[in-house]
C-alpha positions as CSV (number, residue, x, y, z in Angstrom):
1,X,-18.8,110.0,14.8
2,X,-16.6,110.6,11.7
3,X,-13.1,111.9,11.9
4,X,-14.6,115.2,10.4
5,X,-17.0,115.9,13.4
6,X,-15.7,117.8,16.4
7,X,-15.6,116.2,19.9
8,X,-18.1,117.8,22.1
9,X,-16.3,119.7,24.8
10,X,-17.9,120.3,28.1
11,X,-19.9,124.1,28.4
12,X,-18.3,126.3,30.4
13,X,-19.9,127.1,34.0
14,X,-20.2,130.8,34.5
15,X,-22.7,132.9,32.4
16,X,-19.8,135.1,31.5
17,X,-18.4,132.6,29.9
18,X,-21.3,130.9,28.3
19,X,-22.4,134.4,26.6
20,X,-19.1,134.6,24.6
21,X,-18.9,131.4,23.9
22,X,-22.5,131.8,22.4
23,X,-21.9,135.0,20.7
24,X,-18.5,132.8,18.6
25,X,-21.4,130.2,18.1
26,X,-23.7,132.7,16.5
27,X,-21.1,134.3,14.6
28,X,-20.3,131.0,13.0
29,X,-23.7,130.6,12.1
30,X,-23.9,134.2,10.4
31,X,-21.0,133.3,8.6
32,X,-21.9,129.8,7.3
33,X,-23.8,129.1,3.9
34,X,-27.8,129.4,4.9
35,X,-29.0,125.7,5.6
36,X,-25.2,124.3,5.3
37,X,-23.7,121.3,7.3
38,X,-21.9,124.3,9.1
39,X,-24.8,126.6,9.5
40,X,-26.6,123.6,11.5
41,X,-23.4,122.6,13.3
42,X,-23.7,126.3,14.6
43,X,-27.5,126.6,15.0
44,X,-27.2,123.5,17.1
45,X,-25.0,124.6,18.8
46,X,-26.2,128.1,19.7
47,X,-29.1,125.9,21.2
48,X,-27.0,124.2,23.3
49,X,-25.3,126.9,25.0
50,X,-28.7,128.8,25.1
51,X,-30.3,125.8,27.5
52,X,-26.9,125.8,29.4
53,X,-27.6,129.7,30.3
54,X,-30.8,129.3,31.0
55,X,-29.8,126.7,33.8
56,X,-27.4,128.6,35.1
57,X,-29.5,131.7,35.0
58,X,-32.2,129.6,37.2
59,X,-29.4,128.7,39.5
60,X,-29.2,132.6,40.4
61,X,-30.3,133.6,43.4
62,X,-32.5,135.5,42.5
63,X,-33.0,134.1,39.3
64,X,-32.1,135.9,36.6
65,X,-35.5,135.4,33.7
């Protein structure tokens, strides 16, 4: 890891709380030159958070699909 790469930071876990943190993900992403470093520091990240919700989600009783 290079001093210019962020630390990964534990998800959130709620679903509330995972959905806005998604939505500031995808923002970024909209925001970031198409096919940038940034725009796939954002695309990976919205894929992250998007397998977190989906485990949680599971976790509902019932689940929520």
């Amino acid at each position: 890891m290079t001093a210019s790469e962020p630390v990964a930071q534990p998800l959130p876990s709620t679903r509330e709380e995972l959905l806005a943190l998604h939505r500031e993900a995808r923002q970024r992403r909209i925001n970031a030159e198409p096919g940038g470093h940034e725009w796939a520091a954002a695309s990976a990240e919205v894929s992250h958070i998007e397998v977190r919700i989906a485990q949680v989600e599971r976790e509902m009783t019932p689940p929520r699909m």
